[in-house]
Each structure stands twice: as C-alpha cells, then as structure tokens.
N, C-alpha and C positions, 0 to 999 in steps of 0.2 A: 504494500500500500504506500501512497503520497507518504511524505513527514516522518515515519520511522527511520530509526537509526543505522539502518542499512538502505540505504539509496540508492546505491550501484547492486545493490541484487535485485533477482528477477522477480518483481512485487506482485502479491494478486490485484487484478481490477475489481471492479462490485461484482461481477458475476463469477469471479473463482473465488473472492470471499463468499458468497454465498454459498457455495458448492461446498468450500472447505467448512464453515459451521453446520452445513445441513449433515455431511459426512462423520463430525466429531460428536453431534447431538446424537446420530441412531447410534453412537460407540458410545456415549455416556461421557465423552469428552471436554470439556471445557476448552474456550476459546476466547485468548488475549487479544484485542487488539492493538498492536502499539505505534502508539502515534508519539514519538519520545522526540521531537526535535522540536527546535527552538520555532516561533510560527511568527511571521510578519504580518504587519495590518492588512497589506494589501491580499496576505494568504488565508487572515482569520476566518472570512466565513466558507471559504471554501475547504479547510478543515475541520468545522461542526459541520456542514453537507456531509461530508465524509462518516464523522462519527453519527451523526443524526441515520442515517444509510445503516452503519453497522448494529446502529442499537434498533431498529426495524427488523434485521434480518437476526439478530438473536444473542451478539455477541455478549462475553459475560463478564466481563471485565476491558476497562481501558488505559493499556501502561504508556504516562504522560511525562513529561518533563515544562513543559510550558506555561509557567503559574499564571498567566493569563486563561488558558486553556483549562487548567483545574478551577479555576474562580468559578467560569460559564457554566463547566461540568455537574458541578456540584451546585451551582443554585437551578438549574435548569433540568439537569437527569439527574435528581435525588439518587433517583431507585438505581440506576445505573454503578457497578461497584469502579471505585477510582483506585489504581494504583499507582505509589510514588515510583517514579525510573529508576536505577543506579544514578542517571545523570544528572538527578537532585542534589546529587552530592550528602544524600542522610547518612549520617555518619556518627550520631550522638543521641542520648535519650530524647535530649531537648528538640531536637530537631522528629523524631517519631512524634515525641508529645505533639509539637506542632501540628502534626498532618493530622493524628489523630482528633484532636480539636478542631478541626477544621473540617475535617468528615470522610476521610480518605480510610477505604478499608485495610490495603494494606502499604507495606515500604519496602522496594527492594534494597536493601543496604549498600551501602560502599564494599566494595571487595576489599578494603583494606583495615576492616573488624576482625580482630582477633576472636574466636570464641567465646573468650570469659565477657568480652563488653557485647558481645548479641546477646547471651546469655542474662547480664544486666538490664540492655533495653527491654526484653519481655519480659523479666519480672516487674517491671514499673510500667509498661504500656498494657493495652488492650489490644492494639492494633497487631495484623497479619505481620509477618518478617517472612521475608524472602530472602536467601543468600545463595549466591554463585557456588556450586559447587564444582564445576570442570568445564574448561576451554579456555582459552587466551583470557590474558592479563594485561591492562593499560598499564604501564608504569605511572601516569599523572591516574588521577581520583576523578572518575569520570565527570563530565560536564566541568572541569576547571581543566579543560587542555584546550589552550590554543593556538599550536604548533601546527600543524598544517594550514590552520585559517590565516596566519599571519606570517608566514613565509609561501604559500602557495593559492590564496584565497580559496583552501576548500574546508569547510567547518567541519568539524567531528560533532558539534552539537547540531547540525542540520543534517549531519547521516551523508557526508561527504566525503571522512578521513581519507588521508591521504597516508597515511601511517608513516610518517616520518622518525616516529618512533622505533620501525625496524633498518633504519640507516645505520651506517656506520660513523662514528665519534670519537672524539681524543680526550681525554681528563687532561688541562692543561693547568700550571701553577701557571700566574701571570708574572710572578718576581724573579724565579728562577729560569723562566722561558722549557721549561719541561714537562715533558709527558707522560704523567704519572699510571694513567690505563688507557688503553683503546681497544675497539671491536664495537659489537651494539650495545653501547652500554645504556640501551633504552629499551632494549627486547628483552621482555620477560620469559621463562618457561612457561608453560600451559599450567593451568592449576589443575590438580589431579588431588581430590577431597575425600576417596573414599574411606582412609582413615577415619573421618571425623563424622560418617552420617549417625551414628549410634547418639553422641553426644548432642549433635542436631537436632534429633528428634528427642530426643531426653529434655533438652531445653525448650521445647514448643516450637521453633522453626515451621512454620506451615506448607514452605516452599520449597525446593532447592531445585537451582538456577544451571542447564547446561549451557551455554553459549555455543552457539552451533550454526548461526549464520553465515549463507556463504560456504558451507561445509559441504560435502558430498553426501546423499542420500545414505552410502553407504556408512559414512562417521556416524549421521545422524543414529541409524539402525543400531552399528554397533556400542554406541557411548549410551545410549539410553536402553538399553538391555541392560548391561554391566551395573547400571545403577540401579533399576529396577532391582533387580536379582540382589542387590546388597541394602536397598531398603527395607524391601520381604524380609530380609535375612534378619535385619535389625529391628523389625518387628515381632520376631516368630523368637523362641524358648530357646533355640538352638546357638551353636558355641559362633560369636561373630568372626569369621577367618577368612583373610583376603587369600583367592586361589592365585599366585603367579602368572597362571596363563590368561587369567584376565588384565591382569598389567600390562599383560606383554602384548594384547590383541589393542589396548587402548594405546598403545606406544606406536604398532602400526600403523593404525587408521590414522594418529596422528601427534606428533611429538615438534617437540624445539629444543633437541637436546638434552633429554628428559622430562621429568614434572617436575614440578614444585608443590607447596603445600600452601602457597599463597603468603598469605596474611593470617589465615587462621587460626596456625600454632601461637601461643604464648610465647616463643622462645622468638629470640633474632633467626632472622630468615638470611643469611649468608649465600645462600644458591640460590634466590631469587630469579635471578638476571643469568642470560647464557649468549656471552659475548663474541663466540665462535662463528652462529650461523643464526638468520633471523626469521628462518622457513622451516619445513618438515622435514626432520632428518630420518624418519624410518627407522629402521631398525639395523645394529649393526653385524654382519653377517661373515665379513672376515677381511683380511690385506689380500692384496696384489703381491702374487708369489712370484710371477713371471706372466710377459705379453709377448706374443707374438703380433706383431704388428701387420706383418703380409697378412698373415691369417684370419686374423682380429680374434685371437685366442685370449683370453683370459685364468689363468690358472691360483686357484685361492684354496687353504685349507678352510670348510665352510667352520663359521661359527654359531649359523643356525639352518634350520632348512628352507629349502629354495626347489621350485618346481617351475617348468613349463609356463610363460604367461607371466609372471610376476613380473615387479615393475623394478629395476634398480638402476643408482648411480652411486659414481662417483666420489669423493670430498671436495677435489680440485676442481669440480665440470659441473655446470648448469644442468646438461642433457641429460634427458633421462635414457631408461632402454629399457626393452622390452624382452625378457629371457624370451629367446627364440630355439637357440639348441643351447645343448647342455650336455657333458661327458664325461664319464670316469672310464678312466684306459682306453679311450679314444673310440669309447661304445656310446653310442646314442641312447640318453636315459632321461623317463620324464619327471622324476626329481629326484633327490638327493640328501643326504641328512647330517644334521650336526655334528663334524671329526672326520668329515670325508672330505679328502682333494678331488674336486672336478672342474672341469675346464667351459668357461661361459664362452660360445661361440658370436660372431658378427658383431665384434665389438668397434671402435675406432673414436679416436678424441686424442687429447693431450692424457695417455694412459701412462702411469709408470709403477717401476715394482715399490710396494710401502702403501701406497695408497688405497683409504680404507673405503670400503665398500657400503651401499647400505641399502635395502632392501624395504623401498618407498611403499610398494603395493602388493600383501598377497592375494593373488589368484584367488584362492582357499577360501579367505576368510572374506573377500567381495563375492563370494560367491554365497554363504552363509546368509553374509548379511543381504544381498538382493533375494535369497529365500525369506529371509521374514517378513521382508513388506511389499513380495506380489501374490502374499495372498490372505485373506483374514487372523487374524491372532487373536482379538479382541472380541469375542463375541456376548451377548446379552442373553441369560439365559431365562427364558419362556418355560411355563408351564401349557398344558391343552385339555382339553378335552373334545374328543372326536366324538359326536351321535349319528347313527346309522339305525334308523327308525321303520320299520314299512310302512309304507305310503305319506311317509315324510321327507324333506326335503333333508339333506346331507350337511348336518350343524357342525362346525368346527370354533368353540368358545376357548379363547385365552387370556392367559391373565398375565400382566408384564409383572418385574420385581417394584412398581410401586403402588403394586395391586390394582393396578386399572384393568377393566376387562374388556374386551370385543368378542363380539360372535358373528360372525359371518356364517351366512344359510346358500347353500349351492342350488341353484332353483332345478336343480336335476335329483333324483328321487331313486332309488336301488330297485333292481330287478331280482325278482326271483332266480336264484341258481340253480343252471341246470345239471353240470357236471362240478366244477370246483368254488364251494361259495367263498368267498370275501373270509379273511382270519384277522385278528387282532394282530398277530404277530405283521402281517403284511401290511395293513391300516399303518402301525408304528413304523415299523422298516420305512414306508413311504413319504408320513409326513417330520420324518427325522432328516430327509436330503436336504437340509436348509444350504448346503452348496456353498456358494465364497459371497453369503452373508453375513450382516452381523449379527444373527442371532443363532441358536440352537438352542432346541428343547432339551428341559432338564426333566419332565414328567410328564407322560404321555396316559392317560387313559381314556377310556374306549367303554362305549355303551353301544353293542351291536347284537341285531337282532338274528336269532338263527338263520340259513339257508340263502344268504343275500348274496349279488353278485355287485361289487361298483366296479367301472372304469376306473383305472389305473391314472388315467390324463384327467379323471374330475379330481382327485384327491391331489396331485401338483395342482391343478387350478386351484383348488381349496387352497392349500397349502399358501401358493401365491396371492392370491385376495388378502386372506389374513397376515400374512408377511408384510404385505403394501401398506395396510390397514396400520399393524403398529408403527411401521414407519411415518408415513403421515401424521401421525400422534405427537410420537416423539419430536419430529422436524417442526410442527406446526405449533406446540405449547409452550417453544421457546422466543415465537414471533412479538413485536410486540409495536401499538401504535402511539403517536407522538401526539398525545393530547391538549398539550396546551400549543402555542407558537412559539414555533422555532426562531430563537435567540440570533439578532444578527446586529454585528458591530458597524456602528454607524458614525463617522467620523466626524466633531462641529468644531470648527474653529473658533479658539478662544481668543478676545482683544486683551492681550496684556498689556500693562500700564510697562512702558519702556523704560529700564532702571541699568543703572551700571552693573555690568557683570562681578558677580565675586570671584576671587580669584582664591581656589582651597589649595594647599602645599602640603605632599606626601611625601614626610622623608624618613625609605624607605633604611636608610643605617645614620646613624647619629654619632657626631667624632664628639669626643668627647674635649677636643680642643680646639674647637669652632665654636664664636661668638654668631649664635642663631641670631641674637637680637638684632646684629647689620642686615636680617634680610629686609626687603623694603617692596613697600606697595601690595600687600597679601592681608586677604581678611580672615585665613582662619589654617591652622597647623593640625594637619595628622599628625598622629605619632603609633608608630606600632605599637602594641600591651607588652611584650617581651621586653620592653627598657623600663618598664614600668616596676619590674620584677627586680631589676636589678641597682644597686645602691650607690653606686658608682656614676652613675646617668640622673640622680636625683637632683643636682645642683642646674644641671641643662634643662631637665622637662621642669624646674621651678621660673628658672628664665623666659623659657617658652611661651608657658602659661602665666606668665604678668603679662607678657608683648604682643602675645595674640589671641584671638580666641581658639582653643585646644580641644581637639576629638581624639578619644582613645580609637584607635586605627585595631576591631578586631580580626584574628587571625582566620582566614578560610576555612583552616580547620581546627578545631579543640579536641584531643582525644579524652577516653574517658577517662583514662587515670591522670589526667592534666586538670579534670573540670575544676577541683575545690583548689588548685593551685591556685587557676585564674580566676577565680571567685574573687578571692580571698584579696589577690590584686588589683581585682579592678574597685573592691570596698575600700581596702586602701589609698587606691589611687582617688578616688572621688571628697577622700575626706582629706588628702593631703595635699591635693591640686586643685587651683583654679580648673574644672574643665567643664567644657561645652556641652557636650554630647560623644554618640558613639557614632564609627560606621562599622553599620551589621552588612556580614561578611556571606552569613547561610542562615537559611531561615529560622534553625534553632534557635539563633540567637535572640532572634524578637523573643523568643522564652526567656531564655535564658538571664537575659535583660530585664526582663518585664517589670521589676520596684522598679526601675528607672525612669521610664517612659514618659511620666505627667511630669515628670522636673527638669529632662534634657529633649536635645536632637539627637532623633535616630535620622543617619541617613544611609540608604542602601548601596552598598558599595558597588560595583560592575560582577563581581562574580555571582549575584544574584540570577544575572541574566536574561536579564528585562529587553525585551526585543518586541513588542507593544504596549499599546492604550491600555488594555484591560490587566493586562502585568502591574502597568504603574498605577492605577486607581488600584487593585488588589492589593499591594504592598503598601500604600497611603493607608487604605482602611484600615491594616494592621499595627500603624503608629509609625511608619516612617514618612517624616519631612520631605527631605527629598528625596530621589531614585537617581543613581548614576546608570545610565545607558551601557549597554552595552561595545565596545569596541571590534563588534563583530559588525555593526551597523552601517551602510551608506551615507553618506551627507540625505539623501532624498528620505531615507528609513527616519535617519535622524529629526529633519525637520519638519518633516508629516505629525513625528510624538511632540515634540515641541509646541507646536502649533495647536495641539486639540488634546491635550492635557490641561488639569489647573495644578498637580501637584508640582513642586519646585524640580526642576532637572538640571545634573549634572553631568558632563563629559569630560572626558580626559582626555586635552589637545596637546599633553607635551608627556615623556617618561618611553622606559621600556617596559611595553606592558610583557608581565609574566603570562607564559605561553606553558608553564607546567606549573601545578603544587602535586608533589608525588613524595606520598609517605616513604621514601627509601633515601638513604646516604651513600652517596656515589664516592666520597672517601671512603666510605668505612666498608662499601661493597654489602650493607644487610639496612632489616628496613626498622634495626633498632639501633640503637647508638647500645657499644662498649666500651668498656677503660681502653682499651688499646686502638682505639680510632679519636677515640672523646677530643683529644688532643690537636689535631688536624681540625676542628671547627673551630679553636680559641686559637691560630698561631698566627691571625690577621693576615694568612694568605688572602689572594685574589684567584677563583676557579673559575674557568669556561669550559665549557663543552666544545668545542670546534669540529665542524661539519664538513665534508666533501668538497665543499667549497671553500675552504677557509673562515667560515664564518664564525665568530665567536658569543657563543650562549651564555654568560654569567649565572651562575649559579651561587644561591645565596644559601646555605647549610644552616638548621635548627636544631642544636643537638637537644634544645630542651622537650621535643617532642619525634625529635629523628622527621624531621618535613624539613623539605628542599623544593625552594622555590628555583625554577627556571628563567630565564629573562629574554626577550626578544635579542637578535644580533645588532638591529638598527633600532633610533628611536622615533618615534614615533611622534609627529609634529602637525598640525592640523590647524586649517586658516580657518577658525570659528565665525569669523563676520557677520554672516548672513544665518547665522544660525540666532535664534528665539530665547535663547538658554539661561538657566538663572545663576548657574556657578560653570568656571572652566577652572578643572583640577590638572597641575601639573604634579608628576613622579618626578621624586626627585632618586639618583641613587648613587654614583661617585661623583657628581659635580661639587665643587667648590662655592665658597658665599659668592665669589665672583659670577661666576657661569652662573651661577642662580640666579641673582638677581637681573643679569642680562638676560635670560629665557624670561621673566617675569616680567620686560618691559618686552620684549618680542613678541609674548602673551597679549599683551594690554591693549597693544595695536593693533591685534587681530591678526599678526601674518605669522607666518611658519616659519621653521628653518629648515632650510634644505643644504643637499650633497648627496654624497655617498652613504655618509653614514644616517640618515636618514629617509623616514617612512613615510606616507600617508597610512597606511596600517592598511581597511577594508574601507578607506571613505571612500573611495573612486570607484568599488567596485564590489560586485555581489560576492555573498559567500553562500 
C-alpha cells in the first residue's frame, strides 16, 4: 500500500488488499495495515481514503507513525484499533503511558529495549507491546535516522531508505588524523530472539515482530515456522531447547555474518555490528583447495552439504553460481556431505586457493519451504451434520468454532436403492474432501435413513454450498460501514500580525572556557540536560540563564534506568536556574514533564516529526507552545504549515542537523559503555565517521546513557525570508563566539551561507 514503510516493495492496490483480508479472515487471521510514514498536507486526505477503504473492507488494526494521522484516527475511527510504529521512536514507560492515554491499543517498541525495561513498561501500562523478535536491525532508533534523506533526498520515515547505513566507513580521530576502525560500521547483524521468547511471553508481550519485508517468500515461510514451533514450544509443559538445525536453516535463508541478540540481552552487546560484509552471507561451507581455471574446477574439502541446484559464492566476488555439476573422483554426483573433497564444476571469476566459500541458497530447504505455502496449512475446523430423510430434501447443518450455525437443504431428494444403498461410512469419506480449503471437518455425523441411494456429485455440491456459505460469513462479519462523515483536512489561511522573528541558539557542546555572555542578538539559549548533571558546567548554564532566556534542551532519548537520574536533574535544575521552559524531544516527555507544563514553555523539538497541520494542532493540544518543523520539509511543505496554522512554529535554518541517534558506541564497539572504553568518551577527542566519499560524519558519544549522536557532513543553511515563521533556530556545534555571532547576523538578514561545505538540506527538494 501508499505510505508504508517499504515503498520500493511490491505494495497491494484496494483490490489485493481486499483479496489478502478476505483470505486471512476464512484463516482466522488478522490483518495490519501499515501506513507508518510520515504524510504531507497535500497527501492527508488521500491517506484517510486509503485507511477509510481499508477499515470498509475489514482491516483490524492500523500501524501508524504520523501523529497527525493518529489524532484523525482516533477521534474519527474510535472502534478502529491504532497501533504505535517502531518509528514512534516508544522507547520509555512514559512514552507507552502517553499512547495509552491517548487511546492507542497497542506500541511496537524501539528495538533497542532491553528485556528487563519491556518487562517494566507492562507492568505499569495497560496497553499491547509488541517487540521485534528477528530480521535486520537499524543501527539509528527508528524514525530519528536521517541519513539517507539528507545526503541522498530519500527519507526512511517516508518508506524510501536508501540504506546508507550498509556503506562502508572509517572511525577517524580528528587530532591525530587516524583511523581507528573501518568496514560497515553501520551494518548490524540480523536479530535472531529465539533465546528470549519464553521470557516474552512470561512478561505479557502480546506480539513478537519478524521483519520480513522485501524478503523472499521462501524466508518468509521459513522464519515464521521456526518461531511458530518455538512459541508452541514455550507455551506447552515440555523442556524449552533450541534444535541447531533450526539455527542453521534461519542462517540460510538468511544471515549478515551471523545473529545477534539485539538489544534484548541485559548484558553489552559487543557483536552487535558485522563490519566484514553488509548482505547475506549464507552459510559457510569450506576454502578453495585448488582451481582449475581452463576447466572452471573448483576443488574444496566440504564443510557442510551441498547438492545439485544450490546457490553459492565467493568472499572476494559479487557473482553468484548456481551448482550445476559436482564431483568426487571425477564421478558425476548429485550431492555430497560434510568431510568430503569434491570438485564444483563451470566455475570462472577472480577464483583463488584460501578463498572461503558460502552457500547462499539450499535447493533442499526452498524446496521445503515452497511446500508449505502452495498448499493449505491453516485450516478451521467444522463440525456437520448430514440428514438423509425419504422424501426429504438432503440437509447438510454446521456449526463453525464460534458456534454459528448454517444449514443448507439440497433441493434434490434420495432415491430408493436398488442394488448398493448410500453408507455412513461413504456420506463421511465424501463430505470430508474439503480439498486445499481452509476448512476440514472435525465431526461428522449422519442421520440416514435405510435402503437410500444419493448421487455422489449432490453431496460435493452439498459439501460446496455449505463451504461457500461459511465462507461468506466469515468474509462478510468483518465488513464494516463509515457512519458518520469522513474527516477531510481543509487548509484556511491564517492573517498573522507581522513580528520580528526570534532567533533560538542550540549549543549542542559547551567549553567551559567561553564567555557565552559575548553572544549577541539571540532571544533564547538551549542547553542540553546532560550539562545540567554535571558541576563543572554550573558556573556557564548560571551565566547563560541571567543573559538569556534558557530551555532545558531534552535528550531524544531517556532510557529507563536513566529516568530518576534525569528527574532528579531536571528538579534540580529548575530550582537552581533561571529557566524558561523545555524542548520535548519524544512524546513521552509531554508525560514525563507534565508538573511542569502550567508554569513553562514546552516546545517540540524536530525529532517529533511534524510534517502537517493536524500534527501541529495535535501537539499544541497536548501543551506545547511551539512545534519545530521538520527538516525533512520543502520551503512549499514549509510554508503551506506556516500559513494555516495558529500554533507558534519553528525551523532550523542554520546547524548540522543529526542524521542518526543510535543506542551503540562506535568507540567502545557495544551498545553499553564499559570501564575499558568509558575512557575514549572523556579524552576530548574529535570523531567522524568518513564515507566513500570523503565525507566526514561527527559523531558526538554519551557515555552516560551509551547514545551517539551522528551529525550531517555539511551544514545546513537556509534563506528563511519568505517564510511566515515565528522563531528561526540555529545549531550551534564546534563554532567559536566568533562564527557564532557572524551566523546570527547572516541569520537576521534572512540569507544563507553557502560553499562546499554547505547544504540546503530537503528545502529545494522532495523526500
């Protein structure tokens, strides 16, 4: 479908969504549909058509990302269930509380929850949880990546990704001019959970999430057995024990160098990331013993088996191949087994001996799995009863499992038998052919009268009538019509009274030997919460806050064993500084905040993700002042909302905006800080990530919660002029009070700076 977060896959239109709910309802199946990206004015109502369409034709839930789009959802399709995205970025109690309050049934979590804090959230919430249990892993915390959309204009929260994330990269010190890692140090391994479903379900998890978009039929088939079979298992009395060859079949179908366990474990995740290769390695199956090159032989002692048809390559080579022959002692054989030397024929490439081989595609087990889904698995099991009456018409009554009943009457009538009459045993055998249906009978009995004879072809008609019969039931009780009128965004231009622009100052690291008070011409100073913590910085944020008006700058993300820290800071902080207000960072925080709200300004920062009207009127009603826009926006996106809003708006015309916040430390290689890395975030180096291009990524390391921010390569500089707007925020991040104040009158005058090392970001252009 439109607006989900796979764009580039092959989407259903209205008529295979309908086909595909009408198919899951006769299976007893529920059906998502997810509309998870970010939605523009000009897109809004053609996205309620869409879901208005799908809640007609039955769907059962709808997984959203666009708080605009949950605002309409929820006061318009009460009954309709809403779920939060991962790309809500929920990550905290306080943030479930929020949804839950708000009326959202369930939340799929951030992948980057450890188990003990999902564990947390449902003991204090009501609301569903959902968690990812196996497939690819973002390294950024979904919906705050904006690395593709800002080096390539394609958004990952519009279902665009560009996965730049599986590029190759350098960990650079900037003082030393050295390179301290390289490879993908942005490609994670696959998450592979089956450890932890026992515990999952022990904690109430309602959900667990395979990520599978994009996948092969055959992944799909095989990844969703294997967890099937191990939730059964962790339902049922019996001893929970992972079989190996189910490991080894999910490594097949599909792998990045192994698993990982995500985030899930409690402990630092150290293998995380797999810097070698940023695709499917398959399975490894042995070295290059010897190549005949005339020949195109290949000679390997195998390290696992291999037959006819499988798919292998390489380490050094793109290409794949397809075993075509295959030989031990120079006999033609259709496979071969683990410990045995045999020789892969019609090979050719950059081959040499050393080189490890691996074994992309079995035959075997695509073979398996396109057996389980060309033909029924999932069947509904019926109860009947058949009547055979003389001189009555041929009654076939059943009853589904939610005790609904049908009867169907055959208006043909049994004839006296003349040599073989009509047997129970045959009645059954006949209306048991339910064939590659979803149903079969689980109880069959028979009220038949002696010496009858029926046609063979009325009892399948029988059969079939009432087969139809419950299908239409089913398909038809989930239909549903749109009683009131459909909600449509209508856009009024507002006359604001023309006022000088304010101009907000985010700075995002603070020297502790810089007189802040020389900045000049600025009417209000962020300050991040982490300087706030520390006592050393207290004498600067006391300066700050006599010379300007001061907002505690909250952090994207709070994890849970961080919350009473920054409680406690930010109680602090309000009794011991002059300060303003906050900006909320994720929607937790409007909770989490909430004493505060009648005595400061809340203003919503950009990673909220506000990309319409109904976004910004939703976030207004929940107590924030203003809403800074998104930087995924066009100037036209831009001042479309400017223009037909009243709440205050902000944008961000100058800074490197961050393009990742990703729970892992690229010094320390895991996605918790230990003593033996801790080190490496206080030595006041300067780190970049540098890209293929030369490009360089600053990276800014938090050992107090292990979160690393990413930073655009160029900055990002933007001629507001003609824009409506009521504050233009600059980032500030290694400039000088010099350069500051010179960007703050570049600011003032409404023009940009340009070069090389500067951006328009998305203003010129769609994401």
């Amino acid at each position: 479908m439109q607006y989900s977060a796979r764009a580039g896959a092959k989407n259903f239109d209205l008529k295979g969504l309908e086909e595909a709910i009408n198919y899951a309802k006769l299976r007893n199946v529920s059906v998502y549909l997810a509309l998870n990206t970010l939605i523009k004015n000009d897109e809004f109502n053609d996205a309620l058509n869409l879901i208005a369409q799908a809640y007609k034709l039955g769907i059962d839930a709808v997984i959203v990302q666009d708080y605009g789009i949950c605002c309409t959802l929820l006061k318009h399709f009460p009954d309709l269930p809403l779920h939060a995205s991962t790309q809500m970025t929920i990550h905290s109690l306080e943030g479930a509380k929020q949804l839950e309050k708000l009326g959202f049934k369930r939340a799929i979590l951030a992948r980057e929850l450890p188990i003990n804090e999902i564990e947390f959230i449902h003991s204090n919430t009501n609301i569903e949880l959902e968690t990812f249990i196996h497939g690819a892993l973002c390294i950024s915390y979904s919906g705050q990546c904006l690395l593709s959309s800002m080096i390539g204009g394609r958004s990952g929260n519009r279902g665009k990704c560009a996965q730049a994330c599986r590029l190759p990269y350098e960990l650079i010190c900037k003082e030393n001019n050295t390179c301290i890692n390289k490879g993908y140090l942005l490609s994670p391994k696959d998450l592979c959970g089956l450890d932890f479903i026992p515990s999952l379900i022990d904690i109430g998890v309602a959900s667990l999430k395979i990520e599978g978009r994009l996948k092969s039929p055959e992944y799909v088939a095989i990844v969703t057995k294997i967890y099937r079979k191990y939730i059964d298992l962790a339902l049922s009395e019996a001893e929970y024990k992972i079989d190996e060859k189910d490991i080894k079949d999910l490594m097949q179908v599909f792998n990045r160098g192994g698993f990982s366990t995500g985030h899930l474990d409690t402990h630092a995740n150290t293998d995380l990331i797999f810097k070698e290769k940023p695709n499917n390695m398959g399975i490894y199956i042995g070295n290059v013993a010897g190549y005949n090159a005339s020949k195109g032989y290949i000679t390997l002692n195998l390290n696992d088996n291999i037959e006819i048809g499988d798919t292998i390559c390489l380490e050094n080579e793109d290409s794949k191949y397809r075993v075509s022959e295959l030989m031990i002692n120079n006999k033609n054989i259709d496979s071969a087994f683990d410990g045995q030397i045999v020789k892969i024929g019609r090979m050719k490439g950059n081959i040499k001996p050393g080189d490890k081989i691996f074994k992309l595609e079995s035959k075997t087990l695509s073979r398996v799995a396109k057996s389980s889904y060309s033909h029924e698995n999932k069947k509904i099991k019926l109860d009947c009863l058949i009547i055979i009456k003389k001189d009555y018409p041929i009654v076939l009554e059943i009853t589904s499992p939610e005790n609904c009943s049908f009867k169907i009457a055959l208006p043909k009538y049994p004839t006296n038998a003349i040599n073989n009459p009509i047997t129970k045993e045959r009645i059954i055998a006949q209306i048991s052919k339910t064939g590659n249906t979803p149903f079969e009978f689980n109880n069959i009995d028979v009220e038949l009268d002696d010496n009858l004879y029926v046609n063979i072809s009325d009892l399948n008609e029988l059969r079939r009538n009432a087969l139809d019969e419950v299908s239409n039931y089913l398909i038809t009780k989930s239909k549903r019509t749109i009683k009131t009128k459909m909600p449509k965004l209508e856009l009024k231009k507002y006359t604001k009274n023309k006022t000088r622009k304010k101009i907000s100052l985010l700075l995002n690291l603070l020297d502790v030997n810089t007189n802040y008070s020389e900045l000049e011409d600025i009417d209000c100073v962020y300050l991040p919460l982490r300087y706030f913590s520390k006592s050393e910085y207290s004498n600067i944020i006391k300066n700050i806050c006599n010379s300007f008006n001061t907002y505690i700058y909250m952090p994207t993300i709070i994890k849970g064993n961080y919350r009473n820290l920054y409680i406690n800071t930010i109680d602090k902080s309000v009794q011991n500084y002059n300060i303003k207000g906050f900006v909320v960072s994720s929607i937790g925080q409007i909770n989490l905040l909430e004493k505060y709200k009648d005595n400061y300004e809340f203003i919503g920062n950009y990673t909220l993700n506000v990309f319409n009207d109904v976004s910004v009127n939703g976030y207004n009603r929940l107590g924030l002042n203003t809403i800074t826009l998104s930087p995924e926006l066009n100037k036209s996106d831009i001042k479309t909302i400017c223009d037909t809003v009243k709440p205050k708006i902000e944008l961000i015309v100058y800074g490197n905006i961050p393009v990742m916040t990703t729970g892992y430390c690229f010094l320390g290689n895991s996605n918790k800080c230990y003593p033996d890395c801790k080190s490496r975030c206080e030595d006041n180096c300067t780190y970049y990530l540098k890209d293929r291009l030369g490009l360089n990524f600053r990276i800014l390391p938090n050992n107090i919660q292990t979160i690393t921010t990413i930073y655009n390569s160029k900055t990002t500089s933007i001629d507001h002029t003609d824009l409506n707007i009521d504050r233009v925020r600059i980032d500030i991040l290694d400039e000088n009070i010099l350069e500051i104040n010179n960007i703050i009158k570049t600011v003032k005058s409404g023009k940009r700076l340009g070069g090389k090392d500067y951006t328009n970001g998305n203003f010129v252009r769609n994401v």
